[in-house]
Structures are given as structure tokens and as C-alpha cells.
N, C-alpha and C positions, 0 to 999 in steps of 0.2 A: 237254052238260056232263058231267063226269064227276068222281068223287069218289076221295080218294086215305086209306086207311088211315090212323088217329093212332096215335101212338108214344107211349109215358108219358113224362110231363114227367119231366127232369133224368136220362136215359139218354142223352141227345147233346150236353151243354155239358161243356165242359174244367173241370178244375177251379176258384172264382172265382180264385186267385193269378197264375193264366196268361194271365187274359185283360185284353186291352188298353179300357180303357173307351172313348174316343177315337179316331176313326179321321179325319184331317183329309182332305178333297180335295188335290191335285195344285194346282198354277197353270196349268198345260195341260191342265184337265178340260174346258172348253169345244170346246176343239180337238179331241179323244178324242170328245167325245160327237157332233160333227158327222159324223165318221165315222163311228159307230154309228148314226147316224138317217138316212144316204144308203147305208148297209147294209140298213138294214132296210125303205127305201123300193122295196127291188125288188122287183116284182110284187106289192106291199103294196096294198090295198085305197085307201088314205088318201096313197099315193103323192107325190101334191103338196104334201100337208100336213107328212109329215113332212121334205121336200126343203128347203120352207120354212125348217122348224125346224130343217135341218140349215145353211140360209145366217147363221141369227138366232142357232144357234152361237158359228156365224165370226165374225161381227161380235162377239159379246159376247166372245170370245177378243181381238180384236185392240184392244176397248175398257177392257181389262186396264193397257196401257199409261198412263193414265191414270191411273193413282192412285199418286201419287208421294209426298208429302207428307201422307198421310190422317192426320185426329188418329184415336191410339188411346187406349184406357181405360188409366190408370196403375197401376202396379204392389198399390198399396194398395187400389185401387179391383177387381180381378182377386181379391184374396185377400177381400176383403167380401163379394163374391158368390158366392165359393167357400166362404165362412165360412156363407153365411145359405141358402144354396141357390137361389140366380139368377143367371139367365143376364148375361152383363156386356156382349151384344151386345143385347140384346130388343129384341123388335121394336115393346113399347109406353114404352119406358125410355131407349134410346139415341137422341141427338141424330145424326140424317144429316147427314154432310157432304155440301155443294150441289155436290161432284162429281159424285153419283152419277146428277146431270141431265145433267152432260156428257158422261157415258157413253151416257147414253138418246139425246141428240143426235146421238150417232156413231155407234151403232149403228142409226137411221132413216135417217142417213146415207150408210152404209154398203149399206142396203138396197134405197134406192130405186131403184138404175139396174138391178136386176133384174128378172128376171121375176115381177110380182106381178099375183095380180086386183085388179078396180078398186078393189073396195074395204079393200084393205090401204094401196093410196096413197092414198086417203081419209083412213084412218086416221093415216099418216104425216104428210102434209099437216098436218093437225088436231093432232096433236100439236106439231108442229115450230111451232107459230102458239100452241100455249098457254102460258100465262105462269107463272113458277115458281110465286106460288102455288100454284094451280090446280093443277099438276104433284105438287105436296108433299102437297094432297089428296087426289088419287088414287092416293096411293103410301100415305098411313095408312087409307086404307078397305082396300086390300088388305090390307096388314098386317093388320091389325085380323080380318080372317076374317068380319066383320060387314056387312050392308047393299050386300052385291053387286050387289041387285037397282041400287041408285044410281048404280053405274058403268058407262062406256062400255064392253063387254063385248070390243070390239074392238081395245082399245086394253091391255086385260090382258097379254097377252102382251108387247109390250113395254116395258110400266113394269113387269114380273115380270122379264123378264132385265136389264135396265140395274140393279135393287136384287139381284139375283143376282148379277153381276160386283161390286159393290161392295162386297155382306159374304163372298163368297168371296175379296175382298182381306185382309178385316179377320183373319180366321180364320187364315187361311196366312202372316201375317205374328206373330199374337200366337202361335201355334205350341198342342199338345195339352194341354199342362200348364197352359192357362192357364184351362181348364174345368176346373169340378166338377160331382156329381150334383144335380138338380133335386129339390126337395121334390115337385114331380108329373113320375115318372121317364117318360113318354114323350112329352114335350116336351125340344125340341132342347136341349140346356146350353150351346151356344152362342149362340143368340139364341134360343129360345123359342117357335119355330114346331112345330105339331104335324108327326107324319113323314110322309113322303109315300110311300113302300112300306117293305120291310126287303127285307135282302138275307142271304142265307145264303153262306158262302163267302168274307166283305170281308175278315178276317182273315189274312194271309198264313200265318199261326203255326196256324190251325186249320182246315180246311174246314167246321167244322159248325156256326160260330160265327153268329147271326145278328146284324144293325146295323141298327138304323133311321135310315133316309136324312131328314134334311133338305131339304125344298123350296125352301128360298128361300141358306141359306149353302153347303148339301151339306156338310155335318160330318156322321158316321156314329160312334152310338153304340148298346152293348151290348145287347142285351136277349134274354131267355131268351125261349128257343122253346115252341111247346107250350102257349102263354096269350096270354090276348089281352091284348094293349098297353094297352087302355085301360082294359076292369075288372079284369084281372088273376086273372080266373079261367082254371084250368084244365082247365073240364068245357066241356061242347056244342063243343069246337075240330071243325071240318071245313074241309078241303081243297079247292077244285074247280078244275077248270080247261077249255079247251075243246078238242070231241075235234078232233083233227088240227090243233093250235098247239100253241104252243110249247113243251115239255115245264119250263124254265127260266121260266116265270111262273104262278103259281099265286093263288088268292085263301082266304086265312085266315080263316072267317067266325067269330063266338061268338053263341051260341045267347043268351045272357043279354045282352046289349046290341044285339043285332040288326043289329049291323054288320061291316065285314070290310075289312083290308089287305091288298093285294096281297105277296106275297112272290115273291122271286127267289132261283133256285139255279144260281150258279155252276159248281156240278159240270157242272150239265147244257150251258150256254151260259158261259164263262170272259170271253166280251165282252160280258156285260150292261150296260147302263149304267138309271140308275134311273129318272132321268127319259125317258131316250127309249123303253126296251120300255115302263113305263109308259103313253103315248101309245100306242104300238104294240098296244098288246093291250085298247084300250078297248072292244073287243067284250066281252070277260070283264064289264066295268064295267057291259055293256047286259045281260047276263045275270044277273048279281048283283042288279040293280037291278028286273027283274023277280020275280024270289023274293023280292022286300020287303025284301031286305038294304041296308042305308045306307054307301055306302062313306066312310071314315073318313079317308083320303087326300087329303091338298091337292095340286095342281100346275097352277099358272098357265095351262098353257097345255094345259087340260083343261076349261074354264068353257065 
């Protein structure tokens, strides 16, 4: 592992006037990232795994189609949240529309006639056989971030991407302006999921800009560098990362809460994508996790 110099806070952020709070996903982010995770699968250690993740992509890209007629939150109901500081997607507050089963459906569907070990078609199987309740269930324990132990562990990954293509709908359609900031700034302001790494670079207008990535919508929002996301201090910040990877993935750790987000730098790699080097560089996560650091980072398809 190796450790990288800290810089003083508020020497590399643009002035506040300049910077963009809000950075929404693309609608061909799914499709983008398939090809970043069939990039990254070569000579990769986890090879299969993320080849996988790069078919479970494609299907979530093509299961996009689907959602034609989604109810969105009303114009009045957008400025209340904006007004009170919450998110108007949340993931314990907004009512899912039962599309986002048939996204799940199409996307197992989608899957099955590949190459999979047995027990991913197990998995599919079993899914494709359980009844929406049940489905609805295991879609607010995830949400929820609470009582994993409860859930089919197998089956995460795809009731993670089938509710991923669905508020990545929600989000790309209500457009940037229709978020404000959160009363607890490093939870999503889209829907309210904590972030799943930061990325340095997301800003077109700045390279030094960092954004913390959403796991579950992928909305990417502002936040100063230099401190950690969650206590908000700017003392004990350290760097590491691992010798001979990737120079563009690093882990941010703070001495005072004893835990650490991954961050990505653009400079270094321009075709990071968050969720997939994420995956990619879960060795970082096995090292961090050894020096008693708690990684802070949600990502489905990391459990």
C-alpha cells in the first residue's frame, strides 16, 4: 500500500459561484459502463466477475426501454423538498412504480441464455418464480441499508440493477434543477442514498472538482476535497492506494471516524466509471479492511 501527500483544504476547489452542485448521469450510462467493465476485465484477476457485470450492464441499458409512462413527483411537491432539504426520490419516502419489476424480469431475462455458473441460474430461476410481494421486500431491505444479513445475498445484484435503471429513469427525466441540498450534505439529493466513491475530474468546467457518486440513481454531487464526507473534518485525511494499480483509484481514509471512501481521479484514467473500477479495485477494500478501516461505500454488487 502506499500513501500519497495531503494538500490543505480549499487550495484546489474553484470558486463556490462556479461550481455546478448537480451533475446528472447520461441515459446511455449503463451502456458506457459495460464497456468499462469488459475493459477492465482483461487480465483482471476477477475476470468473470466483472464480464458478468459487464452483460448485467447491457441488459440494464436495454431494460431502459421500459419506462414510458413513470409517475413523477409534481412540480410543488420538487420545490417542498427543495424548500425543507429532502431528497423528492428517497429511498425511504417515494412510492416505486411496479415497473421497476419489469425491468428486473427483463433483465434475468435477458441473462439467462448466457454464460453463467450454476448458481447465478439458480438465482435467476428463483427470482423469476417469486411473487411481487416478496420482490417489493427485498427491494426495501436493500434500500433500507439495514438487515442484509436477511437477504438472499445472491440475488443482490440484480434487484440492485433493475432499482438502478429505474431511478436513473426518474432523475434524467426530472432533469438537475430539480434537486436541492440535503440537510445531511453527503447523502444523495436525489434520492438519499449515501455515495458510493467520489470522483475528482466529473466536472467538465473544472478538473479538480470532486462529486460524490450515487449508487443506486448515479446523480453526482459537489463536495469539497480534503475532508471527509461524513465527519466533516479536515485533520487525520490520508491517501492510499496499492503499489502497481491503478494510479486513478485511491482510498480517502479520516482518522476521526475510522473509515474511508474510495476516490477517483480522472486526470489519471479519463474513462473511470464509478461503479465499475470500484469493483475492479476491491483489493484496495481487502487492504483497508485489514488496518481496521470501515469502508463507507455502498455498491450492490460488492456484498
Amino acid at each position: 500500500m502506499t500513501k500519497i501527500n495531503v494538500i490543505q483544504p480549499g487550495t484546489i476547489e474553484a470558486p463556490p459561484g462556479d461550481i455546478p452542485f448537480v451533475l446528472l448521469p447520461e441515459r446511455n450510462a449503463f451502456h458506457l459502463r459495460a464497456a468499462r467493465l469488459s475493459t477492465l476485465a482483461e487480465s483482471h484477476a476477477m475476470a468473470d466477475y466483472l464480464r458478468f457485470l459487464a452483460s448485467l450492464a447491457r441488459a440494464q441499458h436495454d431494460s431502459m426501454s421500459l419506462f414510458r409512462d413513470v409517475l413523477l413527483p409534481e412540480a410543488q411537491q420538487l420545490e417542498l423538498c427543495r424548500e425543507h432539504g429532502m431528497p423528492p426520490l428517497g429511498i425511504r419516502g417515494w412510492d416505486r412504480d411496479p415497473v421497476w419489476r419489469e425491468a428486473l424480469h427483463c433483465i434475468l431475462t435477458e441473462l439467462e441464455p448466457g454464460v453463467l455458473p450454476e448458481a447465478a441460474r439458480a438465482t435467476i430461476a428463483r427470482l423469476k418464480d417469486t411473487d411481487d410481494a416478496s420482490l417489493e421486500r427485498l427491494a426495501d431491505t436493500l434500500l433500507a441499508g439495514e438487515n442484509y444479513e436477511t437477504l438472499d445475498r445472491a440475488a443482490i445484484p440484480f434487484i440492485g440493477a433493475a432499482l438502478q435503471a429505474y431511478w436513473l429513469h426518474l432523475v434524467t427525466r426530472l432533469g438537475a434543477g430539480a434537486f436541492g441540498r440535503l440537510e445531511t450534505p453527503h447523502l444523495c439529493p436525489a434520492c438519499g442514498s449515501a455515495p458510493m466513491v467520489s470522483v475528482v475530474g466529473a466536472g467538465a468546467s473544472n478538473s479538480s472538482l470532486r462529486y460524490l457518486t450515487c449508487p443506486l440513481c448515479n446523480t453526482q454531487w459537489h463536495a469539497v476535497r480534503i475532508k471527509c464526507v461524513f465527519c466533516d473534518t479536515t485533520k487525520g485525511i490520508a491517501y492510499d492506494g496499492i503499489e502497481g494499480g491503478s494510479p486513478a483509484v485511491k482510498a480517502e481514509s479520516c482518522d476521526a471516524c475510522h473509515g474511508y471512501l474510495k476516490i477517483l481521479y480522472m486526470e489519471k484514467d479519463p474513462n473511470v466509471d464509478a461503479l465499475a473500477d470500484d469493483v475492479a479495485s476491491v483489493a484496495l477494500d481487502i487492504l483497508m479492511a485489514e488496518s481496521g478501516l470501515i469502508r463507507r461505500g455502498t455498491n450492490f454488487f460488492l456484498f
